[in-house]
N, C-alpha and C positions, 0 to 999 in steps of 0.2 A: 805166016802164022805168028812169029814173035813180034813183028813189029803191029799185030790187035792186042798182045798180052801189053806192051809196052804203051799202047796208046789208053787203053784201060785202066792201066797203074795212073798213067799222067792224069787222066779224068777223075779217080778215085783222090789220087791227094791232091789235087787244086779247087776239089768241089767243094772243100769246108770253107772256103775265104771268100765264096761268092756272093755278093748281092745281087738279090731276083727280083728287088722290086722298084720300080722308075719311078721318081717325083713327077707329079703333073707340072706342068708351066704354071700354075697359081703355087704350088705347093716349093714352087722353090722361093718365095718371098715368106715364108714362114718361119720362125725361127725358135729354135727347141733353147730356151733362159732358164734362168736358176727362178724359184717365188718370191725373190726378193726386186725380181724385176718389176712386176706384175702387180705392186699392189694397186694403181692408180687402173688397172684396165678392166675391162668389162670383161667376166666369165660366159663364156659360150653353151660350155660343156665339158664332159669327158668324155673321152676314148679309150677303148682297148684293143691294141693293137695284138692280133698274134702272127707269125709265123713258121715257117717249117727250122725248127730247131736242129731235127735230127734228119738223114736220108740213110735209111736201113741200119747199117748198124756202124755207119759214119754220122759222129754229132759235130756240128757247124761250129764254127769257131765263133768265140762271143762275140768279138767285135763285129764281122759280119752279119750275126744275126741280132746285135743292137741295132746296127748302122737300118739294117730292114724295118726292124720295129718305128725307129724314128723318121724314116720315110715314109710310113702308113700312115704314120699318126700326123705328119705334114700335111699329106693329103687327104687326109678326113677334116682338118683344121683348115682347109683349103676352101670344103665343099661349104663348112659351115661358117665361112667368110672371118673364118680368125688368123692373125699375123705371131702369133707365138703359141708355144706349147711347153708344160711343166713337165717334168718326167715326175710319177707320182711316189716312185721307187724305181728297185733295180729291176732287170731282163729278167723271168726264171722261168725257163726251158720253153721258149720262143714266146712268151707272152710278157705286156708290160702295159701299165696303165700312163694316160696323157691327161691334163686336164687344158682345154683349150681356150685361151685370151685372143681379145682385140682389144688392142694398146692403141692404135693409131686410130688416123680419121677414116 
């Protein structure tokens, strides 16, 4: 019985640092630049990425739920055939907006 209390604790504090969402295979040639990269490229779009910020009354740690946001937003820039993404601002409570480029040929 202690070693389910023990393993519970372990699942409860490693759950904030996890990312849950996989780049596609297009979406790993994308690459999140600052706008000062981007002025010579063509605009695709924007995105808004959300994810799961909090699980009950554990909130995720920001890094891992940036790192998820800009893996969405990869892969949305992926589907609509763009090679970079701006961040439009910061993360606030699992949501963050992308505005998506194609820089290349």
């Amino acid at each position: 019985m202690k070693l389910n209390h023990y393993a519970l604790f372990l699942a409860i504090a490693i759950l904030p640092a996890c990312t849950w969402i996989e780049p596609t295979k297009e979406a790993q040639q994308v690459t999140l630049v600052k706008p000062f990269n981007v002025t010579d490229c063509l605009k695709l779009g924007t995105t808004d990425a959300t994810v799961t910020y909090k699980v009950g009354i554990i909130t995720r740690e920001d890094e891992a739920v940036t790192e998820d946001l800009i893996v969405a937003a990869k892969n949305r820039a992926a589907e609509l055939g763009g090679d970079s993404i701006v961040a439009k601002g910061p993360a606030e409570e699992g949501k963050m907006s992308f505005d998506i480029y194609k820089c290349g040929e």
